[in-house]
ChimeraX commands (.cxc) that place a marker at each C-alpha (Angstrom):
marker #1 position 59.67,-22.94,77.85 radius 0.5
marker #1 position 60.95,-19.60,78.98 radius 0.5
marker #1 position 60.88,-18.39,82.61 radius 0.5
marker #1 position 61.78,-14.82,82.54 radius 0.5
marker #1 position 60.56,-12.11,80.79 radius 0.5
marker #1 position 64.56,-11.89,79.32 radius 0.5
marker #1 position 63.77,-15.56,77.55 radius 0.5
marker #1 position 60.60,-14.75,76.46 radius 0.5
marker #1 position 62.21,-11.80,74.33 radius 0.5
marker #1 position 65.29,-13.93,73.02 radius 0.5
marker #1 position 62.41,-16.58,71.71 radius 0.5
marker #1 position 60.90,-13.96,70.12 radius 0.5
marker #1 position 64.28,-12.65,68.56 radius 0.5
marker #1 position 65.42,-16.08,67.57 radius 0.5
marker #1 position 62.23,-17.07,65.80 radius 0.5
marker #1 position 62.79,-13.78,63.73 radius 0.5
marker #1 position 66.18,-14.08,62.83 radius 0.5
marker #1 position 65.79,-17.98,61.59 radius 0.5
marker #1 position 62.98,-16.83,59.50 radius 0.5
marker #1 position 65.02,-13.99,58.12 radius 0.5
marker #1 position 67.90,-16.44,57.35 radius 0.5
marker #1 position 65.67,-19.32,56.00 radius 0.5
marker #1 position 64.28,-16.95,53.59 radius 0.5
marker #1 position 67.76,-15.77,52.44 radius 0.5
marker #1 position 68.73,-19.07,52.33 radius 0.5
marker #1 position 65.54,-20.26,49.89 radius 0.5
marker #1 position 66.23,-16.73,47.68 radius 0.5
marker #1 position 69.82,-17.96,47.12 radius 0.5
marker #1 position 69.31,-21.60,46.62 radius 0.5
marker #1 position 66.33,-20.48,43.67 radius 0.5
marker #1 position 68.80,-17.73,42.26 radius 0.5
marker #1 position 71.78,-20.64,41.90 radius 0.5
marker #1 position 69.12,-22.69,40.04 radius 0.5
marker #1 position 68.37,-20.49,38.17 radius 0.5
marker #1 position 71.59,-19.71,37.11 radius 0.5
marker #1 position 72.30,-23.23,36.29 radius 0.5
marker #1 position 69.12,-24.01,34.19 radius 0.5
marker #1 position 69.71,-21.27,32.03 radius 0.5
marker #1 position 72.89,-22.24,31.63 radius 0.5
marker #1 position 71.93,-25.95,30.56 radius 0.5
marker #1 position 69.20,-24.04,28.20 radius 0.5
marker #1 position 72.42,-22.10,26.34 radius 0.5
marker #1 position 71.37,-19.08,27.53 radius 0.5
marker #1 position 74.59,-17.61,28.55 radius 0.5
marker #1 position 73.42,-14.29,29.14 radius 0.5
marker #1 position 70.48,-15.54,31.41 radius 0.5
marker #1 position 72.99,-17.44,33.13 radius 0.5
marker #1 position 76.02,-14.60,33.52 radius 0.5
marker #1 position 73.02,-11.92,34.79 radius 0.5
marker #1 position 71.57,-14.47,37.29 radius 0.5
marker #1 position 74.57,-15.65,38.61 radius 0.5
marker #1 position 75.98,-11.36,39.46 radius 0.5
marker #1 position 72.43,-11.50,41.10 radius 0.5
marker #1 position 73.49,-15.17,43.41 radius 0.5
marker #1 position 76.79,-13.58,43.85 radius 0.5
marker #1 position 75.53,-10.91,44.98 radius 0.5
marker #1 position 72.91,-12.38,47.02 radius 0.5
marker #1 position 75.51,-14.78,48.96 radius 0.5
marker #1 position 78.06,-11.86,49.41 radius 0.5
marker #1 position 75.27,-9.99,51.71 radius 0.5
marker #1 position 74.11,-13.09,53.55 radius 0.5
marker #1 position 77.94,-14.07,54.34 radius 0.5
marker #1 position 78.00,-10.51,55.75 radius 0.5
marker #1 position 75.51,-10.86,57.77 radius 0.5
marker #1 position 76.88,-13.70,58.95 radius 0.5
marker #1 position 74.37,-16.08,57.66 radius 0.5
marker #1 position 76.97,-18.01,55.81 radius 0.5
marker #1 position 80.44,-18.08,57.08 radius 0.5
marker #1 position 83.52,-17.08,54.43 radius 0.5
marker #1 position 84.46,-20.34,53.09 radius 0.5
marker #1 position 80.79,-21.39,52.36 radius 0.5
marker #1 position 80.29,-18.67,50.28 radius 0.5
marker #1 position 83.15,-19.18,48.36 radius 0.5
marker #1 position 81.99,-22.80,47.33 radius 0.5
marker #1 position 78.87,-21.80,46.80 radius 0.5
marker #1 position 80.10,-19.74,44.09 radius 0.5
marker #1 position 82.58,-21.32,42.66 radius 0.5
marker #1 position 80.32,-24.04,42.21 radius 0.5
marker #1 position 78.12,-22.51,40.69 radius 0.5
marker #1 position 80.35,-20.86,38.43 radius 0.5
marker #1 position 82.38,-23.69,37.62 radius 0.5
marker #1 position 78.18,-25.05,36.61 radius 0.5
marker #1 position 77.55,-22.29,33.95 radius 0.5
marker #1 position 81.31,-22.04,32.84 radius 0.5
marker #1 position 80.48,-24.44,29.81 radius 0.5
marker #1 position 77.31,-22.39,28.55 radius 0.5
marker link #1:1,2 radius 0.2
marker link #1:2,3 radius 0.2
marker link #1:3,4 radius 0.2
marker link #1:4,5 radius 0.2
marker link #1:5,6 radius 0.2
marker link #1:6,7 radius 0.2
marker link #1:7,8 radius 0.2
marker link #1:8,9 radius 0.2
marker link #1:9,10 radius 0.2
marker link #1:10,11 radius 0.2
marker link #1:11,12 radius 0.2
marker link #1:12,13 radius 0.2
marker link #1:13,14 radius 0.2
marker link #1:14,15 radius 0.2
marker link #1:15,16 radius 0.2
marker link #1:16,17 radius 0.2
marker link #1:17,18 radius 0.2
marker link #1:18,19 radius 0.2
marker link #1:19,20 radius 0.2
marker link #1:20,21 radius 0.2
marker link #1:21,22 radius 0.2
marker link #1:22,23 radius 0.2
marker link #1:23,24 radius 0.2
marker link #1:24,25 radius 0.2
marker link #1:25,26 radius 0.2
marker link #1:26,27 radius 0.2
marker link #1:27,28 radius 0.2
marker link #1:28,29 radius 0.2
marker link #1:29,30 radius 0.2
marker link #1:30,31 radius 0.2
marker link #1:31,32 radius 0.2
marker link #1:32,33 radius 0.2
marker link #1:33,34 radius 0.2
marker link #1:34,35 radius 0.2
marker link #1:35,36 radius 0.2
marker link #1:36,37 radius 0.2
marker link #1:37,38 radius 0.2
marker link #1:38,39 radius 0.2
marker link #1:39,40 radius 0.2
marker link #1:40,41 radius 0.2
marker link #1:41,42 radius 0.2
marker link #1:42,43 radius 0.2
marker link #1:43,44 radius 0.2
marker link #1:44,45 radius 0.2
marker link #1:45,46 radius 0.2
marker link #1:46,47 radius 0.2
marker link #1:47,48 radius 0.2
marker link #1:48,49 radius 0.2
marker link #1:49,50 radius 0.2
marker link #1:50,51 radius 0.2
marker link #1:51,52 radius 0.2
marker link #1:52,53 radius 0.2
marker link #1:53,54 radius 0.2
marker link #1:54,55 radius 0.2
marker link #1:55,56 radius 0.2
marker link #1:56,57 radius 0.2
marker link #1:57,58 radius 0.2
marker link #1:58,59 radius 0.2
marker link #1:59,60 radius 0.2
marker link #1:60,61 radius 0.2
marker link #1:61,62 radius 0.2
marker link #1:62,63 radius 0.2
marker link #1:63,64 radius 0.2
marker link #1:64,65 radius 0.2
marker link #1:65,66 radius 0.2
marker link #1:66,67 radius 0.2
marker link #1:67,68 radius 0.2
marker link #1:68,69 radius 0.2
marker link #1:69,70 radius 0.2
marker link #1:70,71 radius 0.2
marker link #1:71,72 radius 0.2
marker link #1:72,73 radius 0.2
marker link #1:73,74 radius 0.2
marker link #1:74,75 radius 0.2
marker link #1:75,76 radius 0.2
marker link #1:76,77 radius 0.2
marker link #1:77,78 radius 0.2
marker link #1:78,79 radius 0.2
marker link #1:79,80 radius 0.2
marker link #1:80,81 radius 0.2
marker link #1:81,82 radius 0.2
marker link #1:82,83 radius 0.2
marker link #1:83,84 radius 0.2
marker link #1:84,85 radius 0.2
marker link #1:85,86 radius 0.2
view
């Protein structure tokens, strides 16, 4: 537990941020399924639309340093490489 009144605030600010970044996290991980089931479906313009909006989506969280460079990158070639076919 925190001692100071310094602490205290930092717990506060942690507990914040995390649930700022999990919910990033969970908006990117639905987008990129998205992307791929619509893809699977043959809907290619579902797909291409969805995926901007992951691209997107991971570009902002890597800037705010919620992702780091590379992991981005796989992310989205991943993903891309996963609706390619459709």
């Amino acid at each position: 537990m925190a001692n100071t009144k310094s602490a205290e605030k930092r717990v506060r600010q942690i507990a914040k941020r995390t649930e700022r970044n999990r919910a990033a996290k969970s908006r990117i991980k639905t987008l990129q399924k998205k992307a791929v089931s619509a893809a699977s479906e043959g809907n290619s313009d579902e797909a291409l639309k969805t995926f901007q909006e992951f691209a997107k989506a991971v570009d902002k969280a890597t800037k705010r340093n919620i992702f780091q460079e590379n992991k981005a990158a796989n992310l989205k070639r991943r993903t891309n490489k996963a609706i390619k076919p459709a």
